[in-house]
N, C-alpha and C positions, 0 to 999 in steps of 0.2 A: 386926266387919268382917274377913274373909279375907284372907289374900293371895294373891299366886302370880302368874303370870305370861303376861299374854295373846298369844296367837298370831294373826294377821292374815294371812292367803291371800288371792290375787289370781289368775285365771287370763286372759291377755293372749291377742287373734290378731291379734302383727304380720304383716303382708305382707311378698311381695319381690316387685315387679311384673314382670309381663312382659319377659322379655331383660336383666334387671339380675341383678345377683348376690346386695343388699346389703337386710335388712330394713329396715320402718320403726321409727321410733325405739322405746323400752320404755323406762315410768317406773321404776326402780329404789328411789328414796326411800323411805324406812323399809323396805326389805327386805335380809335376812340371806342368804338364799338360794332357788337356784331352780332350775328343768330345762326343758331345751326338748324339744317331739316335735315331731320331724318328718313331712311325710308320704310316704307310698309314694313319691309321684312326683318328690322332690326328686331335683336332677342330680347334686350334690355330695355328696363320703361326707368330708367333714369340714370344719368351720367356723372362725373368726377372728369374733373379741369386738373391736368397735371401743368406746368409754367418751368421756363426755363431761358436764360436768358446767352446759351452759346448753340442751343438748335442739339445736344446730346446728351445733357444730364438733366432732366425732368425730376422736380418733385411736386407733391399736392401742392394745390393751393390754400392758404389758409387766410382765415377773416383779420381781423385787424387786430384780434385778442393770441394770434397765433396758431388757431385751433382750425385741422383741417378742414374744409366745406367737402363733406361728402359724396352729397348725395344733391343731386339738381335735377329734381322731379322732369319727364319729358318719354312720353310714349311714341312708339313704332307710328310714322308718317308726319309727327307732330315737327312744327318749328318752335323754338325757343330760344331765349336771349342768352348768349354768352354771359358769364359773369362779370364783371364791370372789371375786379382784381386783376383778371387775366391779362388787360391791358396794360398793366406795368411792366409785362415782361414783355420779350421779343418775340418768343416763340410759345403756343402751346400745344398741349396735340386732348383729347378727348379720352376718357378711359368708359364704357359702358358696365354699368354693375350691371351684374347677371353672370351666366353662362357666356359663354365664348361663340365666335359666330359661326354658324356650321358652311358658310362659303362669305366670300369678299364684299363687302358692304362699299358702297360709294356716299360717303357724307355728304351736304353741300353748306359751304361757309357763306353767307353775306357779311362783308366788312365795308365797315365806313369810317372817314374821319370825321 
């Protein structure tokens, strides 16, 4: 028997509906890490990680000093890496700073373990 070490990908499309800011939730569970792309049309050119660990009470995520993390630079079409933090919890869902979206945006998640 061999060993070694298996890897697990998942590719997610949460939403952010219409006039809201904030996507729907994303299972995180057994994953290590991930990247979101955005699309062209998004309003926002940078996002906030909200974590949650029963999938219905979301709050920010904060650094290791306790202090929220904002603000995670990433413009309309661009991908970028989830935050590493977000992985200790179960669930997170995406909040875009800006304006609100004028119709339904479709995210897409890469997750790995």
């Amino acid at each position: 028997m061999s060993g070694g070490n298996i890897t697990y990908s998942s590719t997610e499309s949460p939403t952010i509906a219409a006039l809201a800011s904030v996507s729907s939730p994303i299972l995180l569970e057994g994953f290590q890490r991930g990247s979101v792309q955005f699309p062209a049309t998004i309003s926002g050119n940078s996002f906030s990680v909200e974590v949650s660990n029963d999938g219905e009470t979301f709050t920010q995520l904060q650094d290791g000093a306790g202090a929220p993390i904002a603000n995670t630079p990433c413009a309309a079409g661009e991908a970028c890496p989830l935050p590493s933090g977000a992985f200790a919890f179960q669930w997170t869902r995406l909040s875009m700073n800006g304006a609100a979206e004028a119709s339904q945006r479709t995210l897409t998640i890469h997750l790995r373990s």
